[in-house]
C-alpha positions in Angstrom: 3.7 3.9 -12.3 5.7 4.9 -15.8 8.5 5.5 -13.8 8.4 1.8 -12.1 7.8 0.3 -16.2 10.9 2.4 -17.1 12.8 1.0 -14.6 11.6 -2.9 -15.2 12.4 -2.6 -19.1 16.1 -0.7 -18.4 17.1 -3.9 -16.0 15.4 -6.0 -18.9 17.3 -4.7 -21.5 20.6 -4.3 -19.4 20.8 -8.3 -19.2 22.4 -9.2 -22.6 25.3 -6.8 -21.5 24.9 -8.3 -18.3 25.4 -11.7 -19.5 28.4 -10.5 -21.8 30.7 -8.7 -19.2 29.9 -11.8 -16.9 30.3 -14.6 -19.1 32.8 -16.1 -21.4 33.3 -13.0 -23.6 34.6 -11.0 -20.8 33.4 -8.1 -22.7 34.8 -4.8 -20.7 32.6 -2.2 -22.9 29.6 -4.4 -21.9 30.8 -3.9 -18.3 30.9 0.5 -18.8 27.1 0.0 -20.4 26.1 -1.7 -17.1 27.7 1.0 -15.4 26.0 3.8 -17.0 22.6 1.9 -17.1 22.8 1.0 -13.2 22.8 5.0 -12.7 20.1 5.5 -14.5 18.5 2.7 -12.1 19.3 4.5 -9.1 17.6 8.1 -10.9 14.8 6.2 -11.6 14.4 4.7 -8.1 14.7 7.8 -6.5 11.6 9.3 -8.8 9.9 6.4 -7.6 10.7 6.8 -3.8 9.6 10.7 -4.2 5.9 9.6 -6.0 5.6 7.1 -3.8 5.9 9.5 -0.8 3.9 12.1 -2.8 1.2 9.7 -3.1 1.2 8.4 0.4 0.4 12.2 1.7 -1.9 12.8 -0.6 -3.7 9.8 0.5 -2.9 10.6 4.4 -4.4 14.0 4.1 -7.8 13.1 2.0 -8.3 10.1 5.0 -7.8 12.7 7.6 -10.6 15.3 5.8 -13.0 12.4 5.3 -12.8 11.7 9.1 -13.0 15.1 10.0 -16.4 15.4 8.2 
């Protein structure tokens, strides 16, 4: 789950450079902070795809034990 909050607040904070590269400043540095930020999304989302799947096992296996019992 503090991988998902890290996420939200990175795309949070990436809107005000958003906004600029976008908008009427046109602002190209703006544009390479957005850039480096959207890989960190993509690290981050891949954590978040392995802990989900990590989770989901772990969950798989202690249903299967309780049925076996």
């Amino acid at each position: 789950m503090e991988l998902y909050k890290e996420l939200k607040q990175l795309v949070e904070e990436m809107e005000t450079d958003v906004t600029e590269f976008y908008g009427k400043k046109k602002n190209s540095t703006a544009g390479t902070r957005v850039r480096v930020n959207l890989q960190r999304v993509r690290e981050l989302a891949f954590g978040i795809r392995l802990e989900i799947s990590k989770i989901k096992k772990e969950r798989k296996k202690e249903k299967d034990a309780t049925r076996n019992n």
